[in-house]
C-alpha positions as CSV (number, residue, x, y, z in Angstrom):
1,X,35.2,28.3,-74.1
2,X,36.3,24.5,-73.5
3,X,34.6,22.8,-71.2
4,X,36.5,21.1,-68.1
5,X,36.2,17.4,-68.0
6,X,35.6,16.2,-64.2
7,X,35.9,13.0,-65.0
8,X,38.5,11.1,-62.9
9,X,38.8,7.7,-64.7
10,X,41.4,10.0,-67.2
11,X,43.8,11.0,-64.3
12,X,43.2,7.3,-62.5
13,X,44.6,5.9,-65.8
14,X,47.0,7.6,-66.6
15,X,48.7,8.1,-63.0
16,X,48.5,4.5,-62.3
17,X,50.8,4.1,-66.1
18,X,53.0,6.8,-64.5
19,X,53.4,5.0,-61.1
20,X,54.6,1.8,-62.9
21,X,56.5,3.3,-65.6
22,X,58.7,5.0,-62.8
23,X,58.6,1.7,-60.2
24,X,60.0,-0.3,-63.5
25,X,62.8,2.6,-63.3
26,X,63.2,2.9,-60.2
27,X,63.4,-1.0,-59.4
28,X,66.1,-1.3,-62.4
29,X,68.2,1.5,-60.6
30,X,68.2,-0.3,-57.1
31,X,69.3,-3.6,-58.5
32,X,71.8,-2.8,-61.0
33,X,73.4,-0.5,-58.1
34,X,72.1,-1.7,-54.9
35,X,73.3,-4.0,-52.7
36,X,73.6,-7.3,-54.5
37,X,74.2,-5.8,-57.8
38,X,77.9,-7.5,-57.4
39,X,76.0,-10.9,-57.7
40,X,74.7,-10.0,-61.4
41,X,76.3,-12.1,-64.0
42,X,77.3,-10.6,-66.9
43,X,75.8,-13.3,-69.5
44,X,77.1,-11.7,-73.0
45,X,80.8,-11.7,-71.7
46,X,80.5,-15.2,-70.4
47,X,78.9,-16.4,-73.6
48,X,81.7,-15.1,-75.7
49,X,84.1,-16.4,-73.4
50,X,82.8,-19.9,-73.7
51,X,82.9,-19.6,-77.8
52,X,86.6,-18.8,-77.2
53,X,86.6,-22.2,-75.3
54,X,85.0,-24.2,-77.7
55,X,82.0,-25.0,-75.3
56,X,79.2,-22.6,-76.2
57,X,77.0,-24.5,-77.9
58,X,76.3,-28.6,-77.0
59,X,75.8,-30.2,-80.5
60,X,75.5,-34.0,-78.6
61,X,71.9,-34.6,-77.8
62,X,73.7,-35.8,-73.9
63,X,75.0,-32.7,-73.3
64,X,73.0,-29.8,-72.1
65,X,72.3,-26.9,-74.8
66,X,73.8,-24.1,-72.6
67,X,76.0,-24.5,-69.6
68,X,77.4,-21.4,-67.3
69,X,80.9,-21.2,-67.7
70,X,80.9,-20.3,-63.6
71,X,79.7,-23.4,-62.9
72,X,82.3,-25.6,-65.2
73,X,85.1,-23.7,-63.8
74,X,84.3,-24.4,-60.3
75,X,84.4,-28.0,-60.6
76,X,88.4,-28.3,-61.1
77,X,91.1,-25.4,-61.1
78,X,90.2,-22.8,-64.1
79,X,93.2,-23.4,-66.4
80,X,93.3,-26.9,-66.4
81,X,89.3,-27.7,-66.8
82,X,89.0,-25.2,-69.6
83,X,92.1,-27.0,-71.2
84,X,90.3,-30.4,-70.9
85,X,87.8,-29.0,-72.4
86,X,88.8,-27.6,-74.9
87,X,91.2,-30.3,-75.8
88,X,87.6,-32.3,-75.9
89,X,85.9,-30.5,-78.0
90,X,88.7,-30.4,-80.7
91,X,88.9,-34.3,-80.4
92,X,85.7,-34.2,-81.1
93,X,85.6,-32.3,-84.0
94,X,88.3,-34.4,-85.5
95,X,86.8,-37.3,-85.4
């Protein structure tokens, strides 16, 4: 016959890695659909976007290495602001 362990430390252990496995779940779940999962920021697509503009990547030492393509397009209207810059960058490169 096996003998029964009555040793609690095994269960402690392992129930405490159980609880935080399914918080970590459970957390994930409520912010990606909870309530102010419309503020997330979908960083991939906006990174691509700003390598279609030209403005990904900062090669001056000035500029900042990353910049959030939210925040440029606030400044001015969209179209024109992403023309500048892009008309920037290819000046840039020109020269």
């Amino acid at each position: 016959m096996i003998a029964a362990n009555n040793d609690p430390t095994l269960i402690f252990v392992l129930g405490s890695i159980g609880l935080l496995l399914f918080g970590a779940i459970g957390y994930g779940i409520y912010t990606t659909v909870g309530p102010k999962s419309g503020e997330l920021r979908d960083t991939i697509k906006e990174h691509a976007r700003m390598h279609e503009l030209g403005i990904a990547h900062g090669h001056n030492k000035n500029e900042a290495n990353h910049t959030h393509l939210k925040d440029i397009l606030k400044k001015e209207d969209n179209t024109s602001t992403a023309n500048k810059l892009i008309n920037e960058k290819q000046s840039q490169s020109i020269n």
